[in-house]
C-alpha positions in Angstrom: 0.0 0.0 0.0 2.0 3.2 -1.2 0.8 5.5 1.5 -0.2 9.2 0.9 0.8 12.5 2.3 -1.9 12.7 4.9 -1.0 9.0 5.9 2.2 10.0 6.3 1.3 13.3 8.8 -1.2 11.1 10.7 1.8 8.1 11.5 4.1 11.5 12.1 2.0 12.9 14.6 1.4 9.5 16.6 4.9 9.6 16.6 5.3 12.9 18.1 2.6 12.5 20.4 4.5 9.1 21.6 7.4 10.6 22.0 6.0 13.0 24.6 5.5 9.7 27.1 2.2 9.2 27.2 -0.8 6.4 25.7 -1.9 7.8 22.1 -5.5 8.1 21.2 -7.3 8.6 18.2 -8.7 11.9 19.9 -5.1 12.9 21.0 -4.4 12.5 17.0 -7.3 14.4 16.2 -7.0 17.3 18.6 -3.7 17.9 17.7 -4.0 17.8 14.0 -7.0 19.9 14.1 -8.9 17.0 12.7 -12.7 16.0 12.7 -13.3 12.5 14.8 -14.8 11.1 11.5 -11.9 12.4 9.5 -9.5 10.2 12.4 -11.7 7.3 12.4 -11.2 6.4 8.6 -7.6 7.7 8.5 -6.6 5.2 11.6 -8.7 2.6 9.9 -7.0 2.7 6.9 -3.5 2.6 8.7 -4.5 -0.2 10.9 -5.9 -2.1 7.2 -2.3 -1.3 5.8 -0.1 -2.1 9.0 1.0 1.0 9.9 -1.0 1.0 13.1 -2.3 -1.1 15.6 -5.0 0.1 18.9 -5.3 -2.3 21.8 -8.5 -2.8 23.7 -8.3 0.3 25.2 -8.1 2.1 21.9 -4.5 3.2 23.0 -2.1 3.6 19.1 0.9 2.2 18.7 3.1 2.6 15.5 4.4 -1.0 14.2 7.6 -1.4 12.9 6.4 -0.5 9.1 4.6 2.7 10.6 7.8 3.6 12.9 10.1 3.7 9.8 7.5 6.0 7.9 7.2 8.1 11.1 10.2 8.4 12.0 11.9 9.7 8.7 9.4 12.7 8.0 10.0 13.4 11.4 13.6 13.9 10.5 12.7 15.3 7.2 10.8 18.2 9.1 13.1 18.6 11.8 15.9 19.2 9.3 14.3 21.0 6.5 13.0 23.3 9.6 16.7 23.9 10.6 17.6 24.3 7.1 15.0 27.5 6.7 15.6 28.9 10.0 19.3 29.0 9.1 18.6 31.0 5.7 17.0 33.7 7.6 12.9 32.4 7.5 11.3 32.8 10.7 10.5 29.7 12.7 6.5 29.5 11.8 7.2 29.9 7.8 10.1 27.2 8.5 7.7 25.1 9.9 4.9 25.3 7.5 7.5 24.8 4.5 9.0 22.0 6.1 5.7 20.3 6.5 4.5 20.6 2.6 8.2 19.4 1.5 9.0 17.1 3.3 7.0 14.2 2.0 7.9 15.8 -1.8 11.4 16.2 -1.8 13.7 13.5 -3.0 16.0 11.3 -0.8 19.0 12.8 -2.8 17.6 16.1 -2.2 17.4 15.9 1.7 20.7 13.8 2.4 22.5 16.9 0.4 20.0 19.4 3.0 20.8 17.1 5.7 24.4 17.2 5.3 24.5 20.6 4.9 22.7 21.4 8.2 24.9 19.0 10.4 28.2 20.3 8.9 27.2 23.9 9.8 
């Protein structure tokens, strides 16, 4: 299942919200996304369907491996294409934003040359 940009910000932000120590809900997912429930719903639903995802019986997320891979390099990809903009000059809110609509565009090429870049500075 090639997975689409909104898949991809959905697994990202369960792995954000993870990372922060605490159970993950489909609500947590929601709130912070700015998301309708329904919208969630069928977004985690179609994660779970193509292994990305998996809810216990408390309705707690976890990533699986798959889903953890996915996460866990746009994470980077923002992270580092935030850095990248901040160090040009762009304030951190425009770095943000401009990170978030590259990062699941740009090449791997691309953002190992960004990447490299930013940690040599």
């Amino acid at each position: 299942m090639h997975l689409q940009e909104s898949g991809q910000m959905y697994l990202e932000t369960i792995y954000i919200l993870s990372k922060k120590g605490k159970a993950v809900r489909s609500i947590d997912v929601g709130e912070y996304m700015g998301y309708s429930k329904p919208s969630v719903s069928r977004a985690m639903g179609l994660l779970k369907q193509g292994g990305y995802v998996v809810a216990d019986s408390d309705g707690f997320l976890s990533l699986t491996e798959e889903g953890r891979i996915v996460a866990e390099k746009m994470y980077e990809r923002h992270t580092i294409l935030t850095r990248f903009f901040i160090s040009l000059g762009v304030d951190e809110e425009t770095a943000t934003e401009d990170a978030c609509k590259i990062e699941h565009d740009i090449s791997d090429k691309s953002f190992e040359a960004i990447k490299s870049f930013v940690n040599n500075k």
